[in-house]
N, C-alpha and C positions, 0 to 999 in steps of 0.2 A: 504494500500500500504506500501511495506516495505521501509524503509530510506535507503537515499542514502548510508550512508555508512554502513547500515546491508550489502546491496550487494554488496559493496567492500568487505566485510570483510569475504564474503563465499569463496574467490577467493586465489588459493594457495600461491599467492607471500605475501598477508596481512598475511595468515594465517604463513608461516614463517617467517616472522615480528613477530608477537604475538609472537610464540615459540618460539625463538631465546637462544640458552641458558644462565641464567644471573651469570652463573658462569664466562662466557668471562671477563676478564677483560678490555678489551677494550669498554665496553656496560653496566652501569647498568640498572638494572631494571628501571629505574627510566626515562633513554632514552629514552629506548625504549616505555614508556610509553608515553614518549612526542613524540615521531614518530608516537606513532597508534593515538596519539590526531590530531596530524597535519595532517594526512591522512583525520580522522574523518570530522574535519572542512572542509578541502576542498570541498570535497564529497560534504557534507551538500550546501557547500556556491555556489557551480557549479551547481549543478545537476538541479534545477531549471532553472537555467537561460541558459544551453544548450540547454533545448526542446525550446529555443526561435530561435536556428538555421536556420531549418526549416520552420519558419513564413518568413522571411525575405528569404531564396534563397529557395524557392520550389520545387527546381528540387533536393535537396538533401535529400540522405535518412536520419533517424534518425542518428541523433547526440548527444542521450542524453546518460543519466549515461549507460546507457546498453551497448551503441556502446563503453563505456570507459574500460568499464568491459569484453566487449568480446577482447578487444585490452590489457589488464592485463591478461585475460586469455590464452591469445594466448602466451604473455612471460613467463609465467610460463609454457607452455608446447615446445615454441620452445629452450629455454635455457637447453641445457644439464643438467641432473639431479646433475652430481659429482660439476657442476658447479653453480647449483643454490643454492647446499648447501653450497658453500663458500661463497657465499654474506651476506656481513654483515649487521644489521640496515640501517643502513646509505642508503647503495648502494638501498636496497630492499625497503626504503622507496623514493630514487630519481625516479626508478622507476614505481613503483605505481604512485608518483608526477606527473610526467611524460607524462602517459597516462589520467589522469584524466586533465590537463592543454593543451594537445595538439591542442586542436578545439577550445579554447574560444576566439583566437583571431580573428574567424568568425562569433561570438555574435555582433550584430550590430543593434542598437538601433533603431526606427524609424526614430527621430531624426537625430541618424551621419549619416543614410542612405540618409538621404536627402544631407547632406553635403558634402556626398562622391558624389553623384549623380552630383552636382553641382559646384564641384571643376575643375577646370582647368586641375588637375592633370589626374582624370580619364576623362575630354574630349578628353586632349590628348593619353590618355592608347585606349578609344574607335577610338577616328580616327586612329589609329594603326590596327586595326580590322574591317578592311572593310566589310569582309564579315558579320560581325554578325549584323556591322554595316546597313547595306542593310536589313538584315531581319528583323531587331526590323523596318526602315520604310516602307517595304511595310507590313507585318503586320498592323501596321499603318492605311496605308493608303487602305487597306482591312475593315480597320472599328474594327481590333483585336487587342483594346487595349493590351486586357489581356494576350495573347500571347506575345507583343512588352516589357511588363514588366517583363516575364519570361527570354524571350531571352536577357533585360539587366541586371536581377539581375542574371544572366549566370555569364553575362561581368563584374558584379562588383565584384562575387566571385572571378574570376579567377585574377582579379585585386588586392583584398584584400590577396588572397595565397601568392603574391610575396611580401607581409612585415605584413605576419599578427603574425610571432614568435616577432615582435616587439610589435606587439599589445598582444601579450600572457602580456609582462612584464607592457606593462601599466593597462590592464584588473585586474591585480595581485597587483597594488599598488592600482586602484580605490577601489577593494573590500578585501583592507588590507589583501594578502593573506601573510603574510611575513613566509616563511615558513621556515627558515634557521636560523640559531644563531649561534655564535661557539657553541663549546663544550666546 
């Protein structure tokens, strides 16, 4: 199987990254090498633990390196061509960043899932949702669990959506992503 960040690095916005030319003064070579490293790492340090999306909310399609890659891929071709050749390092590596960090604050542990499950917060986010509410018990009370746990880890995705770019920044400091520095 290929590393995560080989398949970053097929992908046209890494690849102008790589190329960039180190004549700029604005960029040396040396940057940018620390931009394709910090890219690299990410990659590497995510890409695992995205395919863990899926264990945890079932109703979602894959969330791994690929779905990050087809979302890098998609910017490299919706971005105007005269425009994507203005971007600099920098820009072209927030980028990349970007899509590779978007989803992991939907990474959710056995663990916090229980926490989350059992917080007041989301009891009240559910009793807000009556309706879903109602089908996770008769499900229930049908005898389907396993149905009533789908339809709450629905409820707890859509619960986690509405503050999980805060959990991007904590996901980010658990697994030391510090991806910035000055210059």
């Amino acid at each position: 199987m290929e590393s995560y960040e080989g398949q970053v690095a097929k992908l046209r916005l890494y690849k102008q990254l790589k190329e960039y030319p180190c004549e700029n003064p604005d960029f040396r070579s040396s940057d940018i090498t620390e931009l394709e490293a910090m890219v690299a790492n990410v990659a590497d340090k995510i890409g695992c633990l995205l395919e863990d999306i899926p264990k945890t909310f079932k109703q979602y399609t894959l969330h791994d390196i690929r779905h990050c890659c087809n979302v890098i891929d998609l910017m490299g071709r919706f971005i105007p061509k005269d425009t994507l050749e203005k971007l600099n390092p920098l820009e072209l590596t927030i980028l990349i960043l970007t899509a590779l960090l978007h989803d992991t604050g939907m990474i959710v542990s056995d663990q916090e899932k229980k926490v989350f499950l059992d917080s007041k917060e989301f009891g009240d986010f559910k009793s807000r949702n009556q309706d879903q509410l109602r089908a996770i018990e008769e499900t229930k009370s049908k005898g389907n669990d396993f149905l009533a746990r789908i339809i709450e880890d629905a409820l707890l995705a859509e619960y986690l959506r509405r503050f999980h770019n805060e959990r991007v920044a904590d996901f980010m400091k658990k697994y030391e992503l510090y991806c910035f520095r000055p210059f």
